[in-house]
DRENKOLMI-417995 format. One line per field, with one value per residue: residue in one letter; x, y, z of N, C-alpha, C in turn. Coordinates in Angstrom, 3 decimals. Example, Ala and Ser with C-alpha at 12.3 -4.5 7.8 and 13.67 -1.06 7.14 Angstrom:
BEGIN
residu: (A_S)
nx: (13.190_12.850)
ny: (-5.690_-2.250)
nz: (7.800_7.080)
cax: (12.300_13.670)
cay: (-4.500_-1.060)
caz: (7.800_7.140)
cx: (13.200_12.900)
cy: (-3.300_0.030)
cz: (7.800_7.870)
//
This chain:
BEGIN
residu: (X_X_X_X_X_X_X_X_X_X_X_X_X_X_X_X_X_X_X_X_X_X_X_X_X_X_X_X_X_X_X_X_X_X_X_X_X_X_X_X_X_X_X_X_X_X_X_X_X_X_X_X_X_X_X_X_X_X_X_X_X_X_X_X_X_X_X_X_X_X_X_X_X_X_X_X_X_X_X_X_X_X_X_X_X_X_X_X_X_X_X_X_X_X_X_X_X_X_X_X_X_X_X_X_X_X_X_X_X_X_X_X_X_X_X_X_X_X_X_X_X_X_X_X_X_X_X_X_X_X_X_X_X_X_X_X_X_X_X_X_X_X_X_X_X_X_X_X_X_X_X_X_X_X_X_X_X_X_X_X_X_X_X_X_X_X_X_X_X_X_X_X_X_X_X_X_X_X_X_X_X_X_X_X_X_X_X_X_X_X_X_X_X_X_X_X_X_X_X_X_X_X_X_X_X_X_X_X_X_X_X_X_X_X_X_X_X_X_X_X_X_X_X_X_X_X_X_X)
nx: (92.145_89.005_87.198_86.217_82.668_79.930_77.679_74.191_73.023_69.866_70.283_71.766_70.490_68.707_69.380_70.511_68.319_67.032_68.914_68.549_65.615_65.804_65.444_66.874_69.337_72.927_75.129_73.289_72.628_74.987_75.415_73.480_73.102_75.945_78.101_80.810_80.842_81.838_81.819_78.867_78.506_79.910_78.033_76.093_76.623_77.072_74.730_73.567_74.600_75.018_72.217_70.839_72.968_75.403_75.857_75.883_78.131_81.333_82.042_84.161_87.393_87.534_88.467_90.531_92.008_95.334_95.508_93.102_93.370_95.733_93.998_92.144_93.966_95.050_92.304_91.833_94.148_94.561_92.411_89.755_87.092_86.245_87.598_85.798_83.649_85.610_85.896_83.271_82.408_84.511_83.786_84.711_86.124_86.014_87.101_89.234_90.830_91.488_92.828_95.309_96.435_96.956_98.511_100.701_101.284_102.052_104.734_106.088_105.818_105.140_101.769_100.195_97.825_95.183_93.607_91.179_92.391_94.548_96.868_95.900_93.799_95.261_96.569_94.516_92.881_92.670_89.878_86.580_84.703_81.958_82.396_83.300_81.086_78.935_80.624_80.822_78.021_76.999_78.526_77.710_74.400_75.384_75.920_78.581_80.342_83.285_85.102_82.978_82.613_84.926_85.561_83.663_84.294_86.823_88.644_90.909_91.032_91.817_91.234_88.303_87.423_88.814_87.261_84.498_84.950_85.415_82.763_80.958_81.757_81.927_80.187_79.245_81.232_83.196_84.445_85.262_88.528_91.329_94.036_97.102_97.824_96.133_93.348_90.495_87.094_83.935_81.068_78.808_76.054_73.281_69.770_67.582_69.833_70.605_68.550_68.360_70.895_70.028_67.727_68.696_70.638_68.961_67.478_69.552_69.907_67.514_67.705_69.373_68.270_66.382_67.569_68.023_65.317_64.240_65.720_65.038_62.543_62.494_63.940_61.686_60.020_61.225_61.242_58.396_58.015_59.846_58.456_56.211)
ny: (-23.859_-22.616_-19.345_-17.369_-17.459_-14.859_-15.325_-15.295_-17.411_-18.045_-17.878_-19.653_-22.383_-21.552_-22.336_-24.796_-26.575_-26.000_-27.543_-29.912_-30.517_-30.686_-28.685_-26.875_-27.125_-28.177_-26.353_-24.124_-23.371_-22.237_-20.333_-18.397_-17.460_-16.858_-18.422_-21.124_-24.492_-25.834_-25.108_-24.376_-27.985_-28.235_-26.679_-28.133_-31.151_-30.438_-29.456_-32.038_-33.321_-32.246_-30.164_-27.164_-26.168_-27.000_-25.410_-23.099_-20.075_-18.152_-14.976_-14.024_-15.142_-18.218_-19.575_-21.864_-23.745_-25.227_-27.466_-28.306_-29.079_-31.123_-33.096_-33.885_-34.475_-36.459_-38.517_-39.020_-40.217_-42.199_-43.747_-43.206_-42.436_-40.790_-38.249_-36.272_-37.247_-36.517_-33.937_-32.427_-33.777_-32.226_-29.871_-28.475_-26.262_-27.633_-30.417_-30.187_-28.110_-29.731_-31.937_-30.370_-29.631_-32.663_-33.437_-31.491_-32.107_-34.921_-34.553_-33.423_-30.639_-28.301_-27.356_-24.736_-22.573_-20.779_-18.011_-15.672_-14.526_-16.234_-16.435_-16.010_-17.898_-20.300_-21.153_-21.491_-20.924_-20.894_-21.781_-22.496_-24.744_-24.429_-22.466_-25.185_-26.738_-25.067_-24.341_-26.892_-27.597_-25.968_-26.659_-29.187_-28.750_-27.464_-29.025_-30.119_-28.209_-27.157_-25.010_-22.820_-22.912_-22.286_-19.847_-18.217_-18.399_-17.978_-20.570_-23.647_-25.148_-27.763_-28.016_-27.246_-30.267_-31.960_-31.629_-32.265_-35.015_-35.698_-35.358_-37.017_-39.935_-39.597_-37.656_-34.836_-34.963_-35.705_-32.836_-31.869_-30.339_-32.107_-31.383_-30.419_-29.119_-27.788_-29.101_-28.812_-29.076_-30.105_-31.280_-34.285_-33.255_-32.465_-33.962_-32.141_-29.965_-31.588_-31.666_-29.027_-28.527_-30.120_-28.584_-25.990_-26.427_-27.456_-25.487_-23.531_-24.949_-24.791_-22.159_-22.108_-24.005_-21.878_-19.766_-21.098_-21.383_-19.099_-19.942_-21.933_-21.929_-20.546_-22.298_-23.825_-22.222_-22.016_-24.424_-24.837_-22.459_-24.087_-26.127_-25.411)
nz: (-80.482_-79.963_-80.139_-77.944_-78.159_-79.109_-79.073_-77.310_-75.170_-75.454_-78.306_-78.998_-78.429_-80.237_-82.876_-82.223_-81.430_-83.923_-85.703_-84.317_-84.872_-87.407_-89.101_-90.502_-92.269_-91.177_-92.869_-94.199_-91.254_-90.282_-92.127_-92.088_-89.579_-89.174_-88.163_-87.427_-88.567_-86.789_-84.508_-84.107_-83.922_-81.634_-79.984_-80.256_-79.260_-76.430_-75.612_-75.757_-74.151_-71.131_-71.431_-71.274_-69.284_-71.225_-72.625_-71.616_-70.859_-69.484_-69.142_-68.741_-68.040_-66.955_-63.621_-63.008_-60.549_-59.507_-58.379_-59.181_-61.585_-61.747_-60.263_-62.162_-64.094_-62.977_-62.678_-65.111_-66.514_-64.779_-65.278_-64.816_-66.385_-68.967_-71.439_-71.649_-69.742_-67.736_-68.141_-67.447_-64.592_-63.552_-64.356_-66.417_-69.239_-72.105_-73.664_-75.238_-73.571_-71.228_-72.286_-73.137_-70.520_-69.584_-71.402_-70.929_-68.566_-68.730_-69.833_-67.641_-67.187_-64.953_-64.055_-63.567_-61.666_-63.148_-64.493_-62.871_-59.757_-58.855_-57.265_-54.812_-54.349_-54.681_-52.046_-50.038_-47.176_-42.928_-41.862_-40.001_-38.124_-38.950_-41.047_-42.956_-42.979_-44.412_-46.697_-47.642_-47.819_-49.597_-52.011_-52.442_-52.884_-55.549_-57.255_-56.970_-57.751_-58.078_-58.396_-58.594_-55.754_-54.877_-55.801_-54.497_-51.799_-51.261_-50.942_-51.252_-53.775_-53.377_-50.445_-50.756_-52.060_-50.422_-48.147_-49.125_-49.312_-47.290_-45.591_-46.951_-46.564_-43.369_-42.516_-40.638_-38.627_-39.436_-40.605_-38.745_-37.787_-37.039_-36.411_-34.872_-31.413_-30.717_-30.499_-32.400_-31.218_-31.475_-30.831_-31.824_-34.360_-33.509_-33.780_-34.897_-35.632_-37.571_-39.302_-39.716_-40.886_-43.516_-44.231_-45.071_-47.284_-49.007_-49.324_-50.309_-53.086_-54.382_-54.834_-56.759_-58.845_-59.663_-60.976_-63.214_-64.229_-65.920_-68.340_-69.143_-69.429_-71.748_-73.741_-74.337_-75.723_-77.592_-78.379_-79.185_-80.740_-83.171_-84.229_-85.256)
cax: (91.089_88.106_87.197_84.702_81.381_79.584_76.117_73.728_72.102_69.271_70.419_72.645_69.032_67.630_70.670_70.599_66.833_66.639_69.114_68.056_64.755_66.157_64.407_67.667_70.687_74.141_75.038_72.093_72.584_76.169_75.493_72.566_74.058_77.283_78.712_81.456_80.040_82.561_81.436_78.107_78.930_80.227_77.107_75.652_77.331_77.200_73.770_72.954_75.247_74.678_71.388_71.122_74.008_76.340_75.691_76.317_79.861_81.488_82.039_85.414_88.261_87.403_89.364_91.179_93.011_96.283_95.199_91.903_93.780_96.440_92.992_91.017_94.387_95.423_91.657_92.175_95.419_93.943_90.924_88.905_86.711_86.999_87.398_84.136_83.169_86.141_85.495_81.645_82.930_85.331_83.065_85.888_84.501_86.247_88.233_90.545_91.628_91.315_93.904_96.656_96.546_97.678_99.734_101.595_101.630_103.274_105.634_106.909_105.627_104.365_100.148_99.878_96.620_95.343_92.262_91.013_92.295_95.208_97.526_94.978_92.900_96.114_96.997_93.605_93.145_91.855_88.115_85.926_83.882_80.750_82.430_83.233_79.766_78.496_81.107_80.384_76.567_77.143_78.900_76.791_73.691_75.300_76.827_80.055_80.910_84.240_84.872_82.175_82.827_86.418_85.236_82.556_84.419_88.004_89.613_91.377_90.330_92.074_90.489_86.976_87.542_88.958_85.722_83.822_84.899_85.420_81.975_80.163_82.538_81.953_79.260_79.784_82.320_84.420_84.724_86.363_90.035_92.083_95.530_97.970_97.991_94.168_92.038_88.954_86.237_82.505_79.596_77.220_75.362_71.713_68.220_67.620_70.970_71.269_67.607_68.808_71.917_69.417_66.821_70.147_71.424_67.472_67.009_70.663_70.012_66.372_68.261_70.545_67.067_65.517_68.416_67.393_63.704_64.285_66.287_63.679_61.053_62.878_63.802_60.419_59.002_62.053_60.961_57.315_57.893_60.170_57.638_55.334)
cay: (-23.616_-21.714_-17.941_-17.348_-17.032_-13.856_-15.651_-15.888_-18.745_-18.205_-17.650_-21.344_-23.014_-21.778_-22.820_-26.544_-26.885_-25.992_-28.547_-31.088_-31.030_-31.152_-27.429_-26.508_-28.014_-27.483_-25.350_-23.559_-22.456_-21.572_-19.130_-17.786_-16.942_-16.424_-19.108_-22.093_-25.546_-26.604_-24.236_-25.376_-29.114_-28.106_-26.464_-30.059_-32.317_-30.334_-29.307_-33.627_-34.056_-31.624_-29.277_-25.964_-26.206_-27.184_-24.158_-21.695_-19.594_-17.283_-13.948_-13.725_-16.091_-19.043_-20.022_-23.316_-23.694_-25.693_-28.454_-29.317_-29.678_-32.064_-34.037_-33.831_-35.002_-37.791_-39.043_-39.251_-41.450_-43.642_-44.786_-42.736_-41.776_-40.148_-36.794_-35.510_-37.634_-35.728_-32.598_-32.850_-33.971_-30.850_-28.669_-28.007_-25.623_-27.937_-31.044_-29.137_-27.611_-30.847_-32.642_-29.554_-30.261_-33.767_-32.828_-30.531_-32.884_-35.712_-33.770_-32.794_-29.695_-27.722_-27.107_-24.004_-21.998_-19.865_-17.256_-14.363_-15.039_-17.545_-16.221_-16.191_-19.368_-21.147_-20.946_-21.639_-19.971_-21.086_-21.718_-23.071_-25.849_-23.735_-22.422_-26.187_-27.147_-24.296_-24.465_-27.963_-27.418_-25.024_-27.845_-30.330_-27.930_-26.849_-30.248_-30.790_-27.310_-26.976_-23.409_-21.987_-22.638_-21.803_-17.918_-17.519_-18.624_-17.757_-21.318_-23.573_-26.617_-29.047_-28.013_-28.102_-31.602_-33.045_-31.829_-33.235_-36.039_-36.367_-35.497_-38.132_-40.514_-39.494_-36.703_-33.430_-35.029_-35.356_-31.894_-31.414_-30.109_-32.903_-31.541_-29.993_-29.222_-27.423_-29.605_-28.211_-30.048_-30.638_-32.417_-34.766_-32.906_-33.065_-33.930_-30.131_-29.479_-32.041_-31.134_-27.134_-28.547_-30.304_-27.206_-25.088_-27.582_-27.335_-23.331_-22.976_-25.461_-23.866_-20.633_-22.473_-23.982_-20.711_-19.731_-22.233_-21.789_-18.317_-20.534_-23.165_-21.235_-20.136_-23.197_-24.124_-21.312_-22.399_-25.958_-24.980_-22.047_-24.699_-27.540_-25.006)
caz: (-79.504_-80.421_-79.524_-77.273_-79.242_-78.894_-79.266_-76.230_-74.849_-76.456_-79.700_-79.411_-78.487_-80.759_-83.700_-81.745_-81.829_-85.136_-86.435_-83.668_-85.378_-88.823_-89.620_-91.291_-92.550_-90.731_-93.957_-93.878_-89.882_-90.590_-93.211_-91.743_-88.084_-89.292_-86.978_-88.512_-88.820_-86.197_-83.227_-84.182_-84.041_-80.498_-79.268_-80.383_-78.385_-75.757_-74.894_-76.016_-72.966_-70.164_-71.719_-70.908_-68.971_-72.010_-73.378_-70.791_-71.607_-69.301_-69.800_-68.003_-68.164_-66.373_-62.732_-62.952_-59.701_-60.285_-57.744_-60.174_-63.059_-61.317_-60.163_-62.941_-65.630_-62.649_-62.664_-66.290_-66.557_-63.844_-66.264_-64.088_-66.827_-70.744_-71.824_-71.323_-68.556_-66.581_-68.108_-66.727_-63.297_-62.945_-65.181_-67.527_-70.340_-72.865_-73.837_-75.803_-72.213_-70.715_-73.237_-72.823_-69.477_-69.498_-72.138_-69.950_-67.058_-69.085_-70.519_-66.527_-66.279_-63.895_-63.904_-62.540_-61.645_-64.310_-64.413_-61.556_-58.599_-58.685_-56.617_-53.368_-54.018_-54.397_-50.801_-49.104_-46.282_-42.132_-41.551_-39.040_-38.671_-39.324_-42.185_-43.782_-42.808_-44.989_-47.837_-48.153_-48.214_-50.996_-53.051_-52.836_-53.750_-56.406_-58.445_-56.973_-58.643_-57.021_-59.124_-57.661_-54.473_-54.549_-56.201_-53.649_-50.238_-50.857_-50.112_-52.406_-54.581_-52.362_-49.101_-50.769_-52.923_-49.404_-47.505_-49.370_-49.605_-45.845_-45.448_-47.813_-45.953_-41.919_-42.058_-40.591_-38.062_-40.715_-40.806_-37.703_-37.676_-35.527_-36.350_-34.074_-30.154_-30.158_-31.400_-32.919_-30.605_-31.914_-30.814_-32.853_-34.295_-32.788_-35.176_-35.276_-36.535_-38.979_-39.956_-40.292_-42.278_-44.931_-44.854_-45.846_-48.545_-50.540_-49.842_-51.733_-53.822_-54.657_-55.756_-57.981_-59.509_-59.812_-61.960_-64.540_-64.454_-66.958_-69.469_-69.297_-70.233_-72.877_-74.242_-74.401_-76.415_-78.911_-79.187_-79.835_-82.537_-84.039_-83.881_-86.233)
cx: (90.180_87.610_85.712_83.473_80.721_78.267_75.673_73.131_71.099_69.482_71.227_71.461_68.585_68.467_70.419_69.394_66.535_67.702_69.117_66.792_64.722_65.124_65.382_68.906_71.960_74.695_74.507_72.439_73.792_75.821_74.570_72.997_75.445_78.277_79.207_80.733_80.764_81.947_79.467_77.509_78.905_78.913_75.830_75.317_76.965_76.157_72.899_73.399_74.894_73.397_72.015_72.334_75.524_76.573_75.660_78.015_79.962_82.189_83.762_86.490_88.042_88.602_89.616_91.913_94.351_95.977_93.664_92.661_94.856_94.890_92.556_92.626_94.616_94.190_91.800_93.038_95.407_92.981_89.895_87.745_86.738_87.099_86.562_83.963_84.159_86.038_84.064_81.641_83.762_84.951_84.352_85.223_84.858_87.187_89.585_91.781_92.220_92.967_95.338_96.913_97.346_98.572_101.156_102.298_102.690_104.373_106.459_106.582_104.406_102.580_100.013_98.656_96.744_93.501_92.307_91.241_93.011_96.142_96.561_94.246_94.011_96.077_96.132_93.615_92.309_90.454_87.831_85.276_82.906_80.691_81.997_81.865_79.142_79.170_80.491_78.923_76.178_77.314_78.018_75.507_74.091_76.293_77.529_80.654_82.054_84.666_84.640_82.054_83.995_86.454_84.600_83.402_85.742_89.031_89.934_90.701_90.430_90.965_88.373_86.690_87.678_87.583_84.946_83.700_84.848_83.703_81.003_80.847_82.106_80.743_79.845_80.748_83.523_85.211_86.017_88.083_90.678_93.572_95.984_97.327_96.759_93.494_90.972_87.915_84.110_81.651_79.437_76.588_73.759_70.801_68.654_68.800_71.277_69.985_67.699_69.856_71.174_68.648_67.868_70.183_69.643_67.140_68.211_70.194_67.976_66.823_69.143_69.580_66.642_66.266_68.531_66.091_63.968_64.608_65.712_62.690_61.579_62.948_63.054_59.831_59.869_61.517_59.325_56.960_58.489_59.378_56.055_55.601)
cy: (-22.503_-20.897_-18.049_-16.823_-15.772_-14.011_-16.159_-17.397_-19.035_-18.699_-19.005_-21.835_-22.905_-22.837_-24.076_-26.866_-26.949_-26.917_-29.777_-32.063_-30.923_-29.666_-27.108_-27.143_-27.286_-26.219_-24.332_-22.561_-21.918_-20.576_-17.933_-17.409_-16.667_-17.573_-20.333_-22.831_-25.857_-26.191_-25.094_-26.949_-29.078_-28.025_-28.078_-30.810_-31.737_-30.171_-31.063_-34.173_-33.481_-30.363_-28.075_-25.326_-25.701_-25.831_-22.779_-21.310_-18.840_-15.997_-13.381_-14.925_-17.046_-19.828_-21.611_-23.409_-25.176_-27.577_-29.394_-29.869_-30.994_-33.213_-34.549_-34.845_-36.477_-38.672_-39.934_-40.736_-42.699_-44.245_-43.975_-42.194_-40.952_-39.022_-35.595_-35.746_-36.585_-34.354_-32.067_-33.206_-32.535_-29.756_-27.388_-27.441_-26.559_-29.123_-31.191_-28.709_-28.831_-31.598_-31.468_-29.759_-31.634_-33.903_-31.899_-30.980_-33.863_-35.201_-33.316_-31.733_-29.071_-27.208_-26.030_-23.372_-20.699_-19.291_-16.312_-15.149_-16.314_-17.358_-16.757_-17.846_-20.466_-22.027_-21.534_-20.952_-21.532_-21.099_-22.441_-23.896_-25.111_-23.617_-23.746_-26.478_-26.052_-24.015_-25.928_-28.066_-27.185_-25.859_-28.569_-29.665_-27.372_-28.090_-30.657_-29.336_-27.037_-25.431_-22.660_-21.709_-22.284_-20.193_-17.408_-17.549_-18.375_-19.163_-22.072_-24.954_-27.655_-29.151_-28.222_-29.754_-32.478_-32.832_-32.338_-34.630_-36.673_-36.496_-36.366_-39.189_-40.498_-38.120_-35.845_-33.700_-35.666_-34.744_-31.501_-31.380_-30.776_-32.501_-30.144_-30.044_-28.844_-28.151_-29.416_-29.526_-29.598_-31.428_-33.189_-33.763_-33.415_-33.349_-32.842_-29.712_-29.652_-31.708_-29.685_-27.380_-28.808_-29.044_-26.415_-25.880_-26.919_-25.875_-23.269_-23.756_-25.281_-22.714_-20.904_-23.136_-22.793_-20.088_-19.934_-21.884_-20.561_-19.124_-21.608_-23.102_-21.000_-20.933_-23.707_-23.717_-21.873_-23.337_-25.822_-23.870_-22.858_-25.647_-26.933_-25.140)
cz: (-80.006_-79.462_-78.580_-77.727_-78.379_-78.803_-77.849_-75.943_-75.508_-77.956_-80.251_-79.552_-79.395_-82.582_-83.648_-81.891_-83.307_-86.390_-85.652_-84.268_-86.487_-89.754_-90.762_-91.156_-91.566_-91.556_-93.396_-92.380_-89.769_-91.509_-92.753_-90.476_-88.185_-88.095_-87.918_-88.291_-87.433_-84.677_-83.263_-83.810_-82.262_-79.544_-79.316_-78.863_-76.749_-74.878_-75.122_-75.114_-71.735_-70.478_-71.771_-70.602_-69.851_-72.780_-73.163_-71.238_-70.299_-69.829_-69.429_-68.360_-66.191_-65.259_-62.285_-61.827_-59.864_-59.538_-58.661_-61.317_-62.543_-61.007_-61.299_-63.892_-64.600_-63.008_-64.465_-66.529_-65.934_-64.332_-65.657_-65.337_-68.644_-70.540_-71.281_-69.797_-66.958_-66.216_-67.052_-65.036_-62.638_-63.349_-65.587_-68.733_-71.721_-72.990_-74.394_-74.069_-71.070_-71.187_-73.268_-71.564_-69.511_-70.500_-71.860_-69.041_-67.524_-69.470_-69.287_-66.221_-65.166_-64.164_-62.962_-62.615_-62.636_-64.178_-63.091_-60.339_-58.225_-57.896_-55.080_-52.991_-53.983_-52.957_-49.915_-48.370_-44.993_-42.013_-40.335_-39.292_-39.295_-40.687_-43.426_-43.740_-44.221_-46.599_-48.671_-48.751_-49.739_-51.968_-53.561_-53.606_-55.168_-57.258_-57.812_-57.545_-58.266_-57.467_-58.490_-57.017_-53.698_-54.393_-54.791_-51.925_-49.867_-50.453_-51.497_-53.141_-53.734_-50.967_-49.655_-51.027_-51.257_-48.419_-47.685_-49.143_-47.591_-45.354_-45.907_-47.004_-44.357_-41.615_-41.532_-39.480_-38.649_-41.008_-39.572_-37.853_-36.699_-35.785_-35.683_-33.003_-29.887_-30.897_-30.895_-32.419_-31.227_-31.940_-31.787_-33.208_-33.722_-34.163_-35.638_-35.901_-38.001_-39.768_-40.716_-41.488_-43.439_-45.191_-45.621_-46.850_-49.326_-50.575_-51.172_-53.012_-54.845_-55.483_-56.933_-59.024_-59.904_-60.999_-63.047_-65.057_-66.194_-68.388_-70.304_-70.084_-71.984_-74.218_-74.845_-75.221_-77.788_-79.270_-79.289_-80.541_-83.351_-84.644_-85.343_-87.651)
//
């Protein structure tokens, strides 16, 4: 498994641009950036599959909760998909990580959560409708990221993955909690509501654009000093 590169975003773009458009040989951008052919190769594939994106790193050790990786290797084994395609779905930083995983699983053992915060997100915690309404939002604005929305809201993979899904399925009365002796009671929502839910969903999902726009630009200026 390879180290976590020390090179920014930029500085991949500009690496991938410049043997996208055949400026310099693989060689060539290895020797000159100091970076192997193989890492290279990587940043490839990856921004030819998801852009910008592919080419983001974090700076921390990345939170796998033990319930994605059980999803993500069953989807796998079920045909659900290749390598990539699952990685890209669970925004796995790698198929390397991907393939130990189901390597682990067949083998009998246990998949447990690994990165900041595995003890707590395990567990999930209680919410409200309001909350799910608002976790879910988050999701959808932001990919499907389930990660992201595990870090930011405190609950666990399962409980987002099943919201979702209840919600694409039955809409926000979906959400509703029908189990045990109080059941959690909730209207229809009205127009106005479900109108406020979409305004919410495109503001977040506006800020998670906005995010991008910097990298964009950037991009940009790469592919037209290269283009000289």
């Amino acid at each position: 498994m390879s180290k976590r590169s020390p090179k920014s975003i930029e500085e991949k773009l500009e690496i991938v641009c410049l043997l996208l458009n055949q400026k310099q040989s693989l060689t060539q951008l290895s020797k000159q950036y100091q970076v192997d052919n193989q890492t290279i190769q990587s940043w490839k594939m990856k921004y030819e599959k998801s852009g910008i994106d592919g080419l983001k790193e974090s700076r921390t050790r990345k939170h796998y909760p033990s319930e994605l990786k059980e999803q993500a290797v069953q989807d796998y084994l079920a045909g659900k998909g290749s390598l990539r395609t699952i990685c890209s779905n669970y925004h796995i930083s790698d198929a390397y990580v991907l393939r130990s995983w189901i390597k682990r699983y067949t083998s009998g053992k246990e998949l447990t959560s690994t990165g900041k915060g595995q003890s707590h997100m395990k567990q999930g915690r209680k919410t409200t409708f309001e909350e799910r309404l608002e976790i879910v939002n988050y999701t959808i604005a932001h990919e499907k990221n389930y990660p992201a929305a595990i870090d930011k809201f405190g609950v666990s993979y399962q409980q987002v993955y099943s919201w979702g899904r209840k919600f694409e399925n039955e809409g926000a009365q979906g959400l509703v909690d029908r189990r045990g002796k109080g059941l959690e009671s909730k209207p229809n929502l009205t127009e106005t509501e479900e109108l406020q839910l979409k305004i919410k969903q495109l503001e977040e999902r506006n800020r998670y654009l906005e995010m991008e726009v910097g990298l964009l630009k950037k991009l940009e200026e790469i592919k037209r000093r290269n283009r000289r």
